[in-house]
C-alpha beads as a LAMMPS data file, in Angstrom:
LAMMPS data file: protein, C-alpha beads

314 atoms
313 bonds

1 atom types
1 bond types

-500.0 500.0 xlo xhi
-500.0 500.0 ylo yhi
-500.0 500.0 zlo zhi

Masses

1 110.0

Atoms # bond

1 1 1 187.868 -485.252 247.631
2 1 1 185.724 -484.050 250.582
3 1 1 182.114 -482.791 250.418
4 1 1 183.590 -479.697 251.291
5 1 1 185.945 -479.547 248.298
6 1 1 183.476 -480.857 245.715
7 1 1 180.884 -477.768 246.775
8 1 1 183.661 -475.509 245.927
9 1 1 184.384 -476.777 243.127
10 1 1 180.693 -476.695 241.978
11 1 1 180.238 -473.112 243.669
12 1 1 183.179 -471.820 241.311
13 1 1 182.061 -473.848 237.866
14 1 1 178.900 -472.612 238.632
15 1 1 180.554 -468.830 238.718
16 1 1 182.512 -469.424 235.951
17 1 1 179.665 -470.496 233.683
18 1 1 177.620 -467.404 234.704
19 1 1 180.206 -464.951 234.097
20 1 1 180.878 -466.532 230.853
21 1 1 177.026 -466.296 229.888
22 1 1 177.332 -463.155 230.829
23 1 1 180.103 -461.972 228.542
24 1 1 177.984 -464.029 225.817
25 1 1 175.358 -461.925 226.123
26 1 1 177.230 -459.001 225.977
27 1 1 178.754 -459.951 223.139
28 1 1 176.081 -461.386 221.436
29 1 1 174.270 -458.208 221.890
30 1 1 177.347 -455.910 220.792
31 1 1 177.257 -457.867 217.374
32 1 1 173.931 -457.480 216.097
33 1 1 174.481 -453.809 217.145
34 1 1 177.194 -453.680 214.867
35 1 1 174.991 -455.462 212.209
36 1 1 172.345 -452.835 212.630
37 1 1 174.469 -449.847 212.499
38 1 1 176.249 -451.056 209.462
39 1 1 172.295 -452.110 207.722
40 1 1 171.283 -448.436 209.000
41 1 1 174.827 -447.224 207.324
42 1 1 174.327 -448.892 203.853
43 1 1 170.679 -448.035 203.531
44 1 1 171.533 -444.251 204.271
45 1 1 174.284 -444.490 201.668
46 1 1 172.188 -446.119 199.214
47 1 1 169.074 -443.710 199.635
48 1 1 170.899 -442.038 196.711
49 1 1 170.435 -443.949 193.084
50 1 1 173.091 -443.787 190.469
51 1 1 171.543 -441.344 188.647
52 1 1 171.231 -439.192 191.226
53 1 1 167.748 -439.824 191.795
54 1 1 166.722 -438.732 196.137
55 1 1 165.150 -441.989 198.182
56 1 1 162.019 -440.614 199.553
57 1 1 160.407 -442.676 202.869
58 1 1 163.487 -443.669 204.820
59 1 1 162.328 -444.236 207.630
60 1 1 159.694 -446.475 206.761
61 1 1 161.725 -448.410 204.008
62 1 1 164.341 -449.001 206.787
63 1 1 161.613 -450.590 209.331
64 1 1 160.065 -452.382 206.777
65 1 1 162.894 -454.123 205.248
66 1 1 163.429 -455.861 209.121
67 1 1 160.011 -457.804 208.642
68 1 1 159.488 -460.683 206.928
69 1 1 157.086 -459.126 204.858
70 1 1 159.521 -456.132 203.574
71 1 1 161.831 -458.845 202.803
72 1 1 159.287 -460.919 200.545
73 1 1 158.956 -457.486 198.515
74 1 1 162.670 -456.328 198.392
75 1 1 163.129 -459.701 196.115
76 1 1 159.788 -459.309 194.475
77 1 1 161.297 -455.424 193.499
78 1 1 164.880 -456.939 192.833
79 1 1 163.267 -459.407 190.518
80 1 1 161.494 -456.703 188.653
81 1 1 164.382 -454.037 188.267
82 1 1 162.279 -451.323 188.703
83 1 1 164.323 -448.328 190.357
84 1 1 162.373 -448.197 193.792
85 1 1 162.788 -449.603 197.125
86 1 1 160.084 -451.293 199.758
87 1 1 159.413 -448.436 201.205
88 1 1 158.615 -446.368 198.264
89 1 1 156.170 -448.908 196.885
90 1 1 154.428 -449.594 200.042
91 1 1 153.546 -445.720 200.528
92 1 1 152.286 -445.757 196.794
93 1 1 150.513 -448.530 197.394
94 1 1 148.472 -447.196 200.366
95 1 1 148.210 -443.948 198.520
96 1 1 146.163 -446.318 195.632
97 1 1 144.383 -448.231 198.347
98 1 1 143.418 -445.086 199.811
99 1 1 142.230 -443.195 196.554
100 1 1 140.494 -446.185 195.145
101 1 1 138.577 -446.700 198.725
102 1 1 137.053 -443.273 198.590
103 1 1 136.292 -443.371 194.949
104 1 1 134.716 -446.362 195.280
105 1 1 132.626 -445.305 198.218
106 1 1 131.949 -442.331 196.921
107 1 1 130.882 -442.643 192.973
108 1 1 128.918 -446.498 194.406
109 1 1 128.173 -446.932 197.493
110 1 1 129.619 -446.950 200.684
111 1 1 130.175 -451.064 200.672
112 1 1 132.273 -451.106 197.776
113 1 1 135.032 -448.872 199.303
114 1 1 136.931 -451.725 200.944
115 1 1 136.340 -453.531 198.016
116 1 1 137.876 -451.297 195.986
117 1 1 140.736 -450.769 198.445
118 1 1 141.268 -454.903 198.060
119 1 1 141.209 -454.253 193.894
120 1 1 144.014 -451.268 194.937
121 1 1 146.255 -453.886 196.583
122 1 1 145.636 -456.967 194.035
123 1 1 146.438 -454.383 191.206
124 1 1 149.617 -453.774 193.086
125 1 1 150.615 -456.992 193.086
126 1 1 149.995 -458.346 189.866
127 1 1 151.796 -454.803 188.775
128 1 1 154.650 -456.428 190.240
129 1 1 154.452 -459.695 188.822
130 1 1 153.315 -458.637 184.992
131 1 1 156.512 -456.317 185.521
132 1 1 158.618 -459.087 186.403
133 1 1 157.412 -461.461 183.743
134 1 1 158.235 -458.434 181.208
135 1 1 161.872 -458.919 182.648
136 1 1 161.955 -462.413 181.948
137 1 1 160.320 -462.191 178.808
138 1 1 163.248 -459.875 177.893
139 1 1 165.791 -461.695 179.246
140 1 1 164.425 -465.166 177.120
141 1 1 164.607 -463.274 174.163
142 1 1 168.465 -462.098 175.153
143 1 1 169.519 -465.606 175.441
144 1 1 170.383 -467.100 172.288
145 1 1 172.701 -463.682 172.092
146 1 1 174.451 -464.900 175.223
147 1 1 174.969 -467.838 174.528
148 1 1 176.538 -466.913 171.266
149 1 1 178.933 -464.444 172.978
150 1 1 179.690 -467.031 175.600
151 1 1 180.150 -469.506 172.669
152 1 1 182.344 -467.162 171.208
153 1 1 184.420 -466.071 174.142
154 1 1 185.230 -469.867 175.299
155 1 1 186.347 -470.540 171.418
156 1 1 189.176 -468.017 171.588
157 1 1 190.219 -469.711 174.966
158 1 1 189.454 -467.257 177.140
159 1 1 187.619 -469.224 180.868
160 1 1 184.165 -469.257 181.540
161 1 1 184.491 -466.251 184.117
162 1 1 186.026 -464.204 181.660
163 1 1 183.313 -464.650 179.267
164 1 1 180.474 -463.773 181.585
165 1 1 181.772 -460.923 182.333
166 1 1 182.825 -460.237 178.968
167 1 1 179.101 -460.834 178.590
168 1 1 177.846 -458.576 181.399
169 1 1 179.558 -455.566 179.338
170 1 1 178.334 -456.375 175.888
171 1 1 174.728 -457.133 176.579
172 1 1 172.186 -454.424 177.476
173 1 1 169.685 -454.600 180.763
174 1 1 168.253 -457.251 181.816
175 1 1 170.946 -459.873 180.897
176 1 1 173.589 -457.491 181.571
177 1 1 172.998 -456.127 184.835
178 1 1 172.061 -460.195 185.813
179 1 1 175.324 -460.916 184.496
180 1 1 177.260 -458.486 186.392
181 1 1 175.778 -459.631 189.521
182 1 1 176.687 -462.892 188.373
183 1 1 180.587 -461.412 187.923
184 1 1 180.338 -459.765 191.064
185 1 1 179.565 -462.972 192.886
186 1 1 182.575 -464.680 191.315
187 1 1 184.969 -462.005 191.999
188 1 1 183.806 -462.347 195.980
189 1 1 184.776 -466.349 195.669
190 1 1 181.196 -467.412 195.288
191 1 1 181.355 -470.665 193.487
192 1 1 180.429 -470.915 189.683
193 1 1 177.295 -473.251 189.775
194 1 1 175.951 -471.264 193.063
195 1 1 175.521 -467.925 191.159
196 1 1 174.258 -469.028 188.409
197 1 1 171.481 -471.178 189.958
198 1 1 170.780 -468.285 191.747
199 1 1 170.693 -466.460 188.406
200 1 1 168.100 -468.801 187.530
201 1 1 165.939 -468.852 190.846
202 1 1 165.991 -464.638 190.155
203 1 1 164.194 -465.262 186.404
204 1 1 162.886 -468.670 186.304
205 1 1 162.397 -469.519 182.836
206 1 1 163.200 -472.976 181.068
207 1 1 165.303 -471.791 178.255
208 1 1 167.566 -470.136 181.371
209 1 1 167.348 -473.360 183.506
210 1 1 168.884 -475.327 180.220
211 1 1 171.684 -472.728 179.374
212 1 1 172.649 -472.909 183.092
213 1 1 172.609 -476.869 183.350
214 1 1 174.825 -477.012 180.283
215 1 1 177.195 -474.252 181.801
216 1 1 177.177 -475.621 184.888
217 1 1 177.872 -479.960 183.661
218 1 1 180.148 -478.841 180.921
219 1 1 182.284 -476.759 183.936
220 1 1 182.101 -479.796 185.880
221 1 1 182.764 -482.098 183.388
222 1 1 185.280 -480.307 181.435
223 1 1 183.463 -480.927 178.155
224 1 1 183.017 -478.990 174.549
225 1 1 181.959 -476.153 176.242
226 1 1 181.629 -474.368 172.337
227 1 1 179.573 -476.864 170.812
228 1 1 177.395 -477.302 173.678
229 1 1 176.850 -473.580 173.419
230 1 1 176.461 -473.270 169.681
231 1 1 173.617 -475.836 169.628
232 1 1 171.671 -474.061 172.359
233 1 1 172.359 -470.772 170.871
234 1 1 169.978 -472.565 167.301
235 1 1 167.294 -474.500 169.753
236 1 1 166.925 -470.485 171.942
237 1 1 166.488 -468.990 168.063
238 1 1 163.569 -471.186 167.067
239 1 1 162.192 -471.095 170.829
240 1 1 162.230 -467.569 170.128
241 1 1 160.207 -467.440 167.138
242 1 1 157.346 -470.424 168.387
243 1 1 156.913 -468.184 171.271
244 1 1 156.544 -465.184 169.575
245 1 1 153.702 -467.116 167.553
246 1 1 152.257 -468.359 170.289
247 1 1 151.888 -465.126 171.999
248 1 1 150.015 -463.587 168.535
249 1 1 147.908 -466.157 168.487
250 1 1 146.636 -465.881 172.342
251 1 1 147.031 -462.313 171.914
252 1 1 142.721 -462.110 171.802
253 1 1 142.108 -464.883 174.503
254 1 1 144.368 -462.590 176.908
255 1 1 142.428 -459.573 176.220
256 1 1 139.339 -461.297 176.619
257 1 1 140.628 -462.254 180.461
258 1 1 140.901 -458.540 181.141
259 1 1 137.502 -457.392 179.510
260 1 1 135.605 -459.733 181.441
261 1 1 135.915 -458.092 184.813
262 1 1 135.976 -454.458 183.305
263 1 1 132.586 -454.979 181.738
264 1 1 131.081 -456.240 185.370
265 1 1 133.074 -453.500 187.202
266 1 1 131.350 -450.985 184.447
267 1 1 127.943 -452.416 184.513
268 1 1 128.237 -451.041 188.033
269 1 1 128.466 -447.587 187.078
270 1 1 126.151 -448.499 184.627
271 1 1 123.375 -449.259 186.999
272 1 1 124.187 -446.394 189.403
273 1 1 123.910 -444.439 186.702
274 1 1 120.099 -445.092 185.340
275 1 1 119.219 -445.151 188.749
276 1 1 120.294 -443.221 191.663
277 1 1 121.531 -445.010 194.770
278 1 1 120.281 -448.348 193.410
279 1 1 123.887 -449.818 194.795
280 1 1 123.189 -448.479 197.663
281 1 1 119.982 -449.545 198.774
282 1 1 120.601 -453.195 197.054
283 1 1 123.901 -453.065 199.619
284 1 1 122.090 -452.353 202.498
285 1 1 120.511 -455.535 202.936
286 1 1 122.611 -458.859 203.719
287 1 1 121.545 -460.551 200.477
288 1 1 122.922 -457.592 198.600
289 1 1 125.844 -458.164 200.028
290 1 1 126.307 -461.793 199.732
291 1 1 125.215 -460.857 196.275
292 1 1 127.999 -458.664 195.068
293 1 1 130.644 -460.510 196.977
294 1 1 129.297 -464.205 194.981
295 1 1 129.576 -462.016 191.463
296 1 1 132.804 -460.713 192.546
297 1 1 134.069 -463.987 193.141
298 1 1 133.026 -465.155 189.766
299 1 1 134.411 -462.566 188.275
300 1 1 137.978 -463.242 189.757
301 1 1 137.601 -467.239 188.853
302 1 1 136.550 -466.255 185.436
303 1 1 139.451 -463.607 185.185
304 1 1 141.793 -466.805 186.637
305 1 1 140.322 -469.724 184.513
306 1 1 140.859 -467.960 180.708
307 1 1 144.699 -467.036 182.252
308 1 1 144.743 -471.082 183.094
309 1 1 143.634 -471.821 179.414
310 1 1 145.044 -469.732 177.681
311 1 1 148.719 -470.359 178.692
312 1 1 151.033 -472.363 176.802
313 1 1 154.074 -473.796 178.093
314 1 1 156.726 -474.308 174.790

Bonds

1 1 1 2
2 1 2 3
3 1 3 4
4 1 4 5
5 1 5 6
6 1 6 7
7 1 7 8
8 1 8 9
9 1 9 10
10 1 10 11
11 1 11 12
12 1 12 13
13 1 13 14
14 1 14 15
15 1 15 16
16 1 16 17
17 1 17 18
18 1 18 19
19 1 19 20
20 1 20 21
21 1 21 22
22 1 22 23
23 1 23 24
24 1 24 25
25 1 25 26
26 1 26 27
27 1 27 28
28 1 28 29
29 1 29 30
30 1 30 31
31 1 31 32
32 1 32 33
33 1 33 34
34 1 34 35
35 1 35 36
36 1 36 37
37 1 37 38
38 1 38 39
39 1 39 40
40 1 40 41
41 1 41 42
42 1 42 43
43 1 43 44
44 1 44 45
45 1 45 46
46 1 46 47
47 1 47 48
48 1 48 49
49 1 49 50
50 1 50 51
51 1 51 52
52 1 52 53
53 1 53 54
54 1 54 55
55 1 55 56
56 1 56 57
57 1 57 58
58 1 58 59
59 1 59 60
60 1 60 61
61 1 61 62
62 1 62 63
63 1 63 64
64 1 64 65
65 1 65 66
66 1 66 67
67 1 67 68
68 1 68 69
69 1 69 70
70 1 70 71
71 1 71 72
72 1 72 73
73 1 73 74
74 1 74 75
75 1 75 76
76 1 76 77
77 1 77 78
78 1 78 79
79 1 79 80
80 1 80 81
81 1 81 82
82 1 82 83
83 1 83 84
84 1 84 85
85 1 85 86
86 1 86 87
87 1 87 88
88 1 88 89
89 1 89 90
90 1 90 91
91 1 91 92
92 1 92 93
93 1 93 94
94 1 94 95
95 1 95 96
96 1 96 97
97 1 97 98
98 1 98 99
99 1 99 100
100 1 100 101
101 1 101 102
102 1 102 103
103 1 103 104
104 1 104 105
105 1 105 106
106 1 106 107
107 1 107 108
108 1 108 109
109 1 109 110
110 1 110 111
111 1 111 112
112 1 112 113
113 1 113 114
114 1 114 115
115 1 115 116
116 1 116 117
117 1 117 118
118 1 118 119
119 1 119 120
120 1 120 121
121 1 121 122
122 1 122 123
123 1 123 124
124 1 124 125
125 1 125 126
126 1 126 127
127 1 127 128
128 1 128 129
129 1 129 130
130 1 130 131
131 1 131 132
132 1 132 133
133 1 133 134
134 1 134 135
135 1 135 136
136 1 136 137
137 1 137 138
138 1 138 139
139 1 139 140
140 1 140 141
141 1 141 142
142 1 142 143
143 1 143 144
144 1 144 145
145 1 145 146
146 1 146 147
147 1 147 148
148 1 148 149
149 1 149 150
150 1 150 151
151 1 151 152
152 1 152 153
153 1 153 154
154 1 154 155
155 1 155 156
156 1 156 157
157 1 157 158
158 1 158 159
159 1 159 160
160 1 160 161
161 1 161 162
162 1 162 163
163 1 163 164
164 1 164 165
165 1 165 166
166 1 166 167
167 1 167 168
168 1 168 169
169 1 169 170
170 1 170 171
171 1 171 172
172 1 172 173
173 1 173 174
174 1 174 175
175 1 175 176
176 1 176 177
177 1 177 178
178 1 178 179
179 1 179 180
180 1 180 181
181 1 181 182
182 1 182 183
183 1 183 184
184 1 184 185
185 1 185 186
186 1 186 187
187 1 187 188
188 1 188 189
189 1 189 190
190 1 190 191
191 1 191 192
192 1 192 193
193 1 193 194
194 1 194 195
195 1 195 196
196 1 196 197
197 1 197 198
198 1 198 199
199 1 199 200
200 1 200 201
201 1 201 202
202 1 202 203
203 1 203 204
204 1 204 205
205 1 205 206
206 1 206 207
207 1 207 208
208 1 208 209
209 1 209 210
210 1 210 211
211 1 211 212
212 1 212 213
213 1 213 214
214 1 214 215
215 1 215 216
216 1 216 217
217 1 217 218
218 1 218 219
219 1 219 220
220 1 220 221
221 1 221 222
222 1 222 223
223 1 223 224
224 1 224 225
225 1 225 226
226 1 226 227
227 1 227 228
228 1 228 229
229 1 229 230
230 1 230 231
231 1 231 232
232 1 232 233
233 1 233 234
234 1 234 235
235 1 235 236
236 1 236 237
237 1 237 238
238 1 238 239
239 1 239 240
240 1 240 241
241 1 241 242
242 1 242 243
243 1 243 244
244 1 244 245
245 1 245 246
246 1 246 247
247 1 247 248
248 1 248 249
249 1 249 250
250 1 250 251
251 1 251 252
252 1 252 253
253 1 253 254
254 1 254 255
255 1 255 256
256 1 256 257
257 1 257 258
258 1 258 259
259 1 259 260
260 1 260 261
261 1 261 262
262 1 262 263
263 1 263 264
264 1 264 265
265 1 265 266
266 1 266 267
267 1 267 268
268 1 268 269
269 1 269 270
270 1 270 271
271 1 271 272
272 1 272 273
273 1 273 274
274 1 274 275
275 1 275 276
276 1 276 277
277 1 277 278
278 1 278 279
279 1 279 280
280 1 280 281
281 1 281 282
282 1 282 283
283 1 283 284
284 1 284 285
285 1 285 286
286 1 286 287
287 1 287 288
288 1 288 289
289 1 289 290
290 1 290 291
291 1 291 292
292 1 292 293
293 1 293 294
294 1 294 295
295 1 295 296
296 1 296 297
297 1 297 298
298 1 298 299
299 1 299 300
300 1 300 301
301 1 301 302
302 1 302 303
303 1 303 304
304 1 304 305
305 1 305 306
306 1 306 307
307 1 307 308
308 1 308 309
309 1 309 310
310 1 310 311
311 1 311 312
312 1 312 313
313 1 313 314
């Protein structure tokens, strides 16, 4: 082969290789155009609820569920079951931030309105998660009934799919709509041990992690599927009841975590309210700032230390 021939042959891989990047990119981009109609196609059809109810902020629940950030709170809102997408919350959300900014700048002083509007956004939040742990709390105390209807299904020699969604129908919200998702996942070919560890990773609790280990080894294993289930079904009773104690007991100490930063939030007012634009004048220096930002603080590690203490893992 001549020089003449192997430039050829270069010139026309070289053409061949562009016009195939080209058709790459074309498709490439044709795809996730697809994708994004079909996303924009789902979220319009599901911007109606089962019962009927109208999705309000489309627009914005649609841009926000492309970010990372509407992602991390469409699992936060799945986990919590509440009826209301990413968008929704986020525009309540600034609504709160917004009201609490100009009620705090207003009734104290202007410094405390961003303040306030940080309280607006931390209240949001731990809405979520107290809302969540709620869920899981409800779900915990649904378990030892799942496991006895498992236990029963898998004793009249029906399979493990059957029973969980035998289960899904029986039990009432959360377990049930968890285990439907479950059945869903099953009927699509998901395998067994992948849905329910996702289960788990959805309401992370320890009585949950042990019902799924023993489902999952006794599935792998082919073992006594019945008994295994029958013995958690009595150790998930008397969990039940120690944590039920438990939670009497702390009942105070929890109480006490809340109070603390009400009664500094209050002896706020308090002080505006024997004199005048005190808050304001002790905010208009530096110090006074440093001041109420320091007290804050404490406040918040207070509020966070008696949560630390008074949790009990069982």
């Amino acid at each position: 082969m001549d020089l003449q021939q192997l430039i050829d042959l270069t010139t026309g891989v070289a053409l061949l290789t562009c016009v195939l990047a080209v058709l790459g990119i074309r498709a490439y981009a044709a795809g996730r155009a697809q994708r994004q109609a079909l996303v924009d196609r789902l979220s319009s059809a599901g911007q109606i609820t089962a019962g009927g109810r109208q999705r309000h902020f489309r627009n914005l629940d649609r841009r926000l569920r492309r970010t990372r950030l509407g992602h991390r709170l469409e699992l936060r809102l799945a986990a919590t079951g509440l009826d209301i997408t990413p968008g929704e919350f986020f525009a309540a959300m600034l609504t709160a931030v917004a009201g609490l900014w100009l009620i705090g700048q207003a009734t104290l002083a202007p410094f405390f309105g961003p303040i306030a509007g940080l309280l607006g956004v931390w209240a949001a939040l731990q809405f979520l998660n107290w809302q969540r742990q709620k869920r899981i709390e409800k779900f915990i105390n649904q378990l030892p009934e799942l496991a006895r209807i498992l236990a029963n299904a898998t004793n009249a020699g029906l399979a493990l799919r059957t029973a969980i969604g035998m289960a899904a129908e029986e039990l009432e919200a959360p377990a049930g709509e968890e285990l439907a998702k479950v059945a869903d996942q099953l009927a699509l070919g998901v395998a067994l041990d992948d849905a329910l560890d996702e289960m788990a990773q959805r309401l992370p609790s320890r009585e949950l992690v042990v019902l799924v280990t023993t489902l999952v080894l006794s599935n792998r294993a082919g073992g006594q599927v019945v008994a295994a289930l029958r013995n958690i079904t009595e150790t998930l009773e008397e969990r039940k009841e120690t944590r039920r104690e438990i939670r009497t007991q702390l009942s105070q100490v929890s109480m006490t975590s809340y109070a603390v930063p009400v009664m500094g939030v209050g002896a706020l007012f308090l002080m505006n309210g024997v004199r005048d634009g005190a808050l304001d004048r002790m905010t208009g220096s530096p110090y006074g700032q440093a001041a109420v930002i320091i007290a804050f603080g404490l406040y918040a590690i207070g509020f966070v230390l008696i949560r630390r203490l008074s949790r009990v893992d069982v």
